[in-house]
One Martini backbone bead per residue (centre of mass of N, CA, C, O) as a GRO file, in nm:
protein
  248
    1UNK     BB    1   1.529  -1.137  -2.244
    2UNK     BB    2   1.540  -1.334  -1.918
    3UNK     BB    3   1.299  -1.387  -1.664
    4UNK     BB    4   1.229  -1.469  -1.298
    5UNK     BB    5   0.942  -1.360  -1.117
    6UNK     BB    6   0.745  -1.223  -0.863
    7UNK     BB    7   0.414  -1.093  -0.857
    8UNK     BB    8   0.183  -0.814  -0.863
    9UNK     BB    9  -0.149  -0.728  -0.977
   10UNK     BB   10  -0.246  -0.403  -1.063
   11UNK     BB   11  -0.299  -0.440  -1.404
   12UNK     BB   12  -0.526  -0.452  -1.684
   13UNK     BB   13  -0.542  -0.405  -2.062
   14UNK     BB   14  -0.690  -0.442  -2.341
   15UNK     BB   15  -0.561  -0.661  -2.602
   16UNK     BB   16  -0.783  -0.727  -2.799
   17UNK     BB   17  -0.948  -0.960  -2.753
   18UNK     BB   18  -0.832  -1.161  -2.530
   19UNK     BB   19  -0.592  -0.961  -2.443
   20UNK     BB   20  -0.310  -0.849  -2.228
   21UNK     BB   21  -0.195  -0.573  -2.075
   22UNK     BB   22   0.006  -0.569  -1.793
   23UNK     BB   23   0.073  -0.503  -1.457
   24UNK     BB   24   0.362  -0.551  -1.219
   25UNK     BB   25   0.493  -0.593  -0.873
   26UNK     BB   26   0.794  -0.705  -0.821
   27UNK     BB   27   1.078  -0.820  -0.660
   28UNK     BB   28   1.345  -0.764  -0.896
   29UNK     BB   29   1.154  -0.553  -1.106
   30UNK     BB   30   0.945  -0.410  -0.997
   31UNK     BB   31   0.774  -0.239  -1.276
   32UNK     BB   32   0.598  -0.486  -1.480
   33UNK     BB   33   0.524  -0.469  -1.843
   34UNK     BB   34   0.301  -0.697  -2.072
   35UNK     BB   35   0.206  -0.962  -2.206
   36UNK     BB   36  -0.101  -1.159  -2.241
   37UNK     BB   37  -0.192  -1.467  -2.314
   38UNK     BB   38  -0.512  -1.577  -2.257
   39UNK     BB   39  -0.703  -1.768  -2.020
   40UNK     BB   40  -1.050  -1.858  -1.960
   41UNK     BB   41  -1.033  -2.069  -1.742
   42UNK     BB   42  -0.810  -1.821  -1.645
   43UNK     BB   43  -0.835  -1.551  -1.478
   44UNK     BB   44  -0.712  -1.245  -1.403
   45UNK     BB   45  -0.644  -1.100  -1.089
   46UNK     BB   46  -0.632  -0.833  -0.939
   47UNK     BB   47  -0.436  -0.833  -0.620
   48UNK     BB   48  -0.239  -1.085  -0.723
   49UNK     BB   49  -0.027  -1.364  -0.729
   50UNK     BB   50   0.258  -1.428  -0.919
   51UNK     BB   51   0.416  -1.604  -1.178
   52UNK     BB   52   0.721  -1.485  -1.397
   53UNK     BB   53   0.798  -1.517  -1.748
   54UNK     BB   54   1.012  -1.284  -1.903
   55UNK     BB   55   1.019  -1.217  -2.252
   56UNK     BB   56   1.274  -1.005  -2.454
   57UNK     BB   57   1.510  -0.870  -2.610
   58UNK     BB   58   1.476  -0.608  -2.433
   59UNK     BB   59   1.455  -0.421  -2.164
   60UNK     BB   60   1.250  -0.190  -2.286
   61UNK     BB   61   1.050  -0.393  -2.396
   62UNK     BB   62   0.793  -0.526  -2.338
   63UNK     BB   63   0.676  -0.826  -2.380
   64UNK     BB   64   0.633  -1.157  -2.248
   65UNK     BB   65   0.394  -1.302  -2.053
   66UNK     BB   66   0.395  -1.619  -1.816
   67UNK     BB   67   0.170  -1.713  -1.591
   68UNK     BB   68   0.130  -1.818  -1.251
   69UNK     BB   69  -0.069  -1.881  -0.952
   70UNK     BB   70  -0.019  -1.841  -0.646
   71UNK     BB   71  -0.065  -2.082  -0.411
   72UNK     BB   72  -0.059  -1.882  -0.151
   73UNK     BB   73  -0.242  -1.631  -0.213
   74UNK     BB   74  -0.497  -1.732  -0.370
   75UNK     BB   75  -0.672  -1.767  -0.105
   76UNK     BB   76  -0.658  -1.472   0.024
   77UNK     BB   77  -0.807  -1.346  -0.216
   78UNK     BB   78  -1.103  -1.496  -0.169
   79UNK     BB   79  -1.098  -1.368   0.093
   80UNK     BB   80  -1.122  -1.078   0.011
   81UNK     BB   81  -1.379  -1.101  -0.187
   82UNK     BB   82  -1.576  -1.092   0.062
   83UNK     BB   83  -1.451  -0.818   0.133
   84UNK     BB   84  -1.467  -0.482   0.127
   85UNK     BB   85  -1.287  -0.377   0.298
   86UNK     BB   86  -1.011  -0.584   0.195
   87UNK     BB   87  -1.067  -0.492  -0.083
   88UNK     BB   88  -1.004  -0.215  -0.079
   89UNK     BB   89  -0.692  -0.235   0.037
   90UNK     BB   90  -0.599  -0.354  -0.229
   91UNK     BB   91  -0.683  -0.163  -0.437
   92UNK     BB   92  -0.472   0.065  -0.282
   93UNK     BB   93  -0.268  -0.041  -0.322
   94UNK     BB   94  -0.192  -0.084  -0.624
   95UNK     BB   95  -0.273   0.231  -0.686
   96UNK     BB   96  -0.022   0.346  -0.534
   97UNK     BB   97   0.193   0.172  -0.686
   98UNK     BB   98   0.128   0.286  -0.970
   99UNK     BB   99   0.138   0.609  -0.814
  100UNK     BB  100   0.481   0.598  -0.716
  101UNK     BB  101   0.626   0.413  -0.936
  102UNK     BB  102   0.897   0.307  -1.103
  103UNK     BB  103   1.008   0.200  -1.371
  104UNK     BB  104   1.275  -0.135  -1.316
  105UNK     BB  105   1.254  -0.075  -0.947
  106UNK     BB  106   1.386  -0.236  -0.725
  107UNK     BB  107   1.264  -0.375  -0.412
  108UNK     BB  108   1.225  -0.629  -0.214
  109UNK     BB  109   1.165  -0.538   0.085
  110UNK     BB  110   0.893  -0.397  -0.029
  111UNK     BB  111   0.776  -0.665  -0.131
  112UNK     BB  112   0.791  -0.812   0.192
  113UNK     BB  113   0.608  -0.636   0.324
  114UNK     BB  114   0.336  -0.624   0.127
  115UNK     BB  115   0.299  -0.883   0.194
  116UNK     BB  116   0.236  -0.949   0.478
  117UNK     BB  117   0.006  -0.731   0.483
  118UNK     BB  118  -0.167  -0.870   0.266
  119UNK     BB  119  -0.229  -1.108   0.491
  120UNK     BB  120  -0.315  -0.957   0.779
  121UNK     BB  121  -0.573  -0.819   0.561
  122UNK     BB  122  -0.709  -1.121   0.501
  123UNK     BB  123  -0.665  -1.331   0.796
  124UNK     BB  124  -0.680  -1.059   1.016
  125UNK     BB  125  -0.829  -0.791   0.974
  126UNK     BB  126  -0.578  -0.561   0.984
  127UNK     BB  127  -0.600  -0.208   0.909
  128UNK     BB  128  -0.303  -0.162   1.053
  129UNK     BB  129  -0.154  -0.284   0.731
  130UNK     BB  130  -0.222  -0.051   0.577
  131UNK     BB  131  -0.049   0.153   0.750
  132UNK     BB  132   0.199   0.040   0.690
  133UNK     BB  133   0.227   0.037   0.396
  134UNK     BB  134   0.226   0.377   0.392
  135UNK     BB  135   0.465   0.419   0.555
  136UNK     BB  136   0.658   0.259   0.346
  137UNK     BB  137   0.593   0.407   0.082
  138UNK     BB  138   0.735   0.679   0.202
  139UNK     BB  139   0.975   0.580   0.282
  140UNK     BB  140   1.062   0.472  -0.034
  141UNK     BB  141   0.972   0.767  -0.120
  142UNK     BB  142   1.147   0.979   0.053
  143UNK     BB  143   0.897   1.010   0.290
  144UNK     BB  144   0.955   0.967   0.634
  145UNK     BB  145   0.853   0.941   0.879
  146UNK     BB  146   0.909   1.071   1.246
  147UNK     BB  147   0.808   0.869   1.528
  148UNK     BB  148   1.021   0.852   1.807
  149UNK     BB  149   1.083   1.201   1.845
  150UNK     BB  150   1.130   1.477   1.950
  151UNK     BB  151   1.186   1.805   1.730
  152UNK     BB  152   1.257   1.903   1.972
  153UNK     BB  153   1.359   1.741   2.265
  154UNK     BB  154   1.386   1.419   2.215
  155UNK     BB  155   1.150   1.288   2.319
  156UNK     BB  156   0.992   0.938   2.361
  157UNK     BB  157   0.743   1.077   2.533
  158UNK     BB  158   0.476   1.190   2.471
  159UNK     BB  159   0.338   1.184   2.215
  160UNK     BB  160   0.069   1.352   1.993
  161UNK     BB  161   0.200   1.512   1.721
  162UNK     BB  162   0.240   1.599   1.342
  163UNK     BB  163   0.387   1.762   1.127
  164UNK     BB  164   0.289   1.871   0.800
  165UNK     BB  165   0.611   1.991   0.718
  166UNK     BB  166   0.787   1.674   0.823
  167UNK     BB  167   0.713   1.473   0.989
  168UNK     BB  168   0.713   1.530   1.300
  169UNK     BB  169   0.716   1.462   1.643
  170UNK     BB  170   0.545   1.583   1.923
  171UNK     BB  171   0.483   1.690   2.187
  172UNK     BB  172   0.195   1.817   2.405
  173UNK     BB  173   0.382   2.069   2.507
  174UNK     BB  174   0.483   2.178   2.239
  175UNK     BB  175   0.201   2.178   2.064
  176UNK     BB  176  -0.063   2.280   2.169
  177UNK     BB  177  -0.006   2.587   2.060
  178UNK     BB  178  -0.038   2.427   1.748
  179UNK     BB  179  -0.301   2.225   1.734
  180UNK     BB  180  -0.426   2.302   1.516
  181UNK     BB  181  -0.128   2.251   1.279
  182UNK     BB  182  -0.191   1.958   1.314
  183UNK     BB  183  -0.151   1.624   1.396
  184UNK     BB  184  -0.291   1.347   1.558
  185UNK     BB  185  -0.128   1.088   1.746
  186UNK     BB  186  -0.114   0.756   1.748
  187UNK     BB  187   0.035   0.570   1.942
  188UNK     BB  188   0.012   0.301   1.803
  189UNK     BB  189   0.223   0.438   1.568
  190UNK     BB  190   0.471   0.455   1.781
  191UNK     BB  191   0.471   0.193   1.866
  192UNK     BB  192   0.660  -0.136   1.969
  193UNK     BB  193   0.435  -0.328   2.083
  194UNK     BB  194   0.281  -0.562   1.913
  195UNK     BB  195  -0.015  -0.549   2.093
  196UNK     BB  196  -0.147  -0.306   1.987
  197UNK     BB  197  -0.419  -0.126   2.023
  198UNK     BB  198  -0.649  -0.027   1.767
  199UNK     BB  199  -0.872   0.200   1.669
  200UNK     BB  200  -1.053   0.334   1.426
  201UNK     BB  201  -0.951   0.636   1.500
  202UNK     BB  202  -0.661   0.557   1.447
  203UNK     BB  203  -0.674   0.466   1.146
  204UNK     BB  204  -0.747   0.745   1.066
  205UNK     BB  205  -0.554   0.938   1.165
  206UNK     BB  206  -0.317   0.773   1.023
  207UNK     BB  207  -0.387   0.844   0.738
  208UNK     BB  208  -0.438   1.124   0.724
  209UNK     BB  209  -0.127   1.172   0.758
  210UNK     BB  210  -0.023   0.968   0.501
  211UNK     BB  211  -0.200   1.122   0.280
  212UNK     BB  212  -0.089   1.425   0.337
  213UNK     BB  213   0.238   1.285   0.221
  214UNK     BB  214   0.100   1.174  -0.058
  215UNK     BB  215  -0.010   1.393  -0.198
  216UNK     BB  216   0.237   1.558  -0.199
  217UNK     BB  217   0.424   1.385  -0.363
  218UNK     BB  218   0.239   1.375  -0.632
  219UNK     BB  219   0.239   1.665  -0.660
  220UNK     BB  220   0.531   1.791  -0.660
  221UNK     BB  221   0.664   1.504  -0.851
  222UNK     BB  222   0.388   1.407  -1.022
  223UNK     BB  223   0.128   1.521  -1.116
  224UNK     BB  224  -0.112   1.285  -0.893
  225UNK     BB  225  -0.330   1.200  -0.738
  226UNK     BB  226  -0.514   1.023  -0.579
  227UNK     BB  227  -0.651   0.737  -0.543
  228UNK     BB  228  -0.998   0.657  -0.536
  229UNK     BB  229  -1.006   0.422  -0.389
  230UNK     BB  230  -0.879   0.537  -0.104
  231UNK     BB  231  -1.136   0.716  -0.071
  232UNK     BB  232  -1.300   0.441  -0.061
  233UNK     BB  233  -1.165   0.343   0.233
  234UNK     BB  234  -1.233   0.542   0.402
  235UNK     BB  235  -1.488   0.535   0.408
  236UNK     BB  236  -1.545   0.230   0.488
  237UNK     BB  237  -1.461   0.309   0.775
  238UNK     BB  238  -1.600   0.528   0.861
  239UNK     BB  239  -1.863   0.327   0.896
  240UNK     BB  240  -1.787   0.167   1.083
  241UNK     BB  241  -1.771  -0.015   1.372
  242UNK     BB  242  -1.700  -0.093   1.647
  243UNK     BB  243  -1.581  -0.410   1.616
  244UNK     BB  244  -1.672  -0.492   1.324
  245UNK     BB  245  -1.727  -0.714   1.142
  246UNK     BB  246  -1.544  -0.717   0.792
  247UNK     BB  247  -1.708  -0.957   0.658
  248UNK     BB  248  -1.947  -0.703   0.611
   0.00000   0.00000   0.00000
């Protein structure tokens, strides 16, 4: 059997002295692993796009990968390595992408979602297309947040609170009396207009809730924790400045 299909490298895994075996997230393969004869003058890079074409008897056998860099994406690579904080957010994407997809599930627009979001943070320095990720990936993975309309009166103004068992967004008149017991929504998650403007405090808002239900997803579904990367960019979010260089 064989395809080409471009993929996100995921992960690396030493397999004898020079090679590795390889786990791809493909776009119209899903998560693909395989073989790959390293070559040491072109070293492959997790969280890069690739080109790849996969030999193998059957579908279910592990396969041989050869791999061509992406013309495309290796740029916008080495300005993400230049950044801790947006090297965090790719490291965030591949290992949630690792521990929530299952092998040889096509996805299609969902991985021309993940280039979009990793453009956004790479070039735009946008740490709101990391969020916008975490929400596709919940989405994807059926437990889609509902922050359109309150899930009491179906109000679409005035959002404030989104509820942790249901994932559903409530007015600040229903929500107030159980307002410890809530999560608070920042406008911008459900705001519609292209150029809304997040703060800060909005992306942490914004992950606490989307974190809270990739969580309980992992845990109750697949009996695996947030991966720690995840944990370490909420940290470097958390230092951050407002408005301060993310080059830095």
């Amino acid at each position: 059997m064989e395809w080409l299909d471009e993929g996100l490298l995921l992960r690396i895994q030493p397999h004898g002295e020079s090679n590795v075996i390889a786990t791809f997230f493909t776009q119209y393969h899903g998560l693909a692993t395989g073989y790959i004869r390293t070559n040491k003058k072109y070293p492959l890079q997790q969280g890069n796009i690739y080109h790849i074409k996969r030999k193998a008897r059957l579908a279910s056998h592990l396969g041989i990968l050869n791999v061509e860099q992406h013309e495309t994406f290796a740029p916008l690579i080495y300005v993400a390595f230049q950044s801790s904080i947006k090297l965090a957010c790719i490291n965030s994407i591949r290992t949630l992408l690792l521990s929530c997809l299952m092998e040889q599930d096509a996805h299609d627009n969902f991985y021309v979602n993940i280039k979009q979001n990793i453009h956004q943070i790479c070039i735009h320095k946008k740490l709101e297309s990391y969020v916008n990720f975490e929400q596709a990936l919940l989405k994807h993975c059926g437990f889609g947040l509902d922050l359109t309309r309150c899930a009491v009166t179906n109000q679409k103004e005035n959002l404030t609170y989104v509820s942790p068992k249901t994932g559903r967004a409530v007015t600040q008149e229903v929500g107030l009396p159980y307002e410890p017991q809530l999560f608070l929504l920042p406008s911008a998650m459900y705001s519609s207009e292209n150029d809304k403007k997040w703060s800060k405090q909005d992306i942490l808002n914004s992950l606490k809730i989307t974190g809270h239900f990739l969580t309980r997803m992992l845990t109750e579904h697949l009996n695996r924790p947030l991966p720690p990367e995840r944990n370490y960019l909420i940290q470097l979010i958390q230092n951050l400045k407002e408005k301060n260089d993310e080059n830095n």
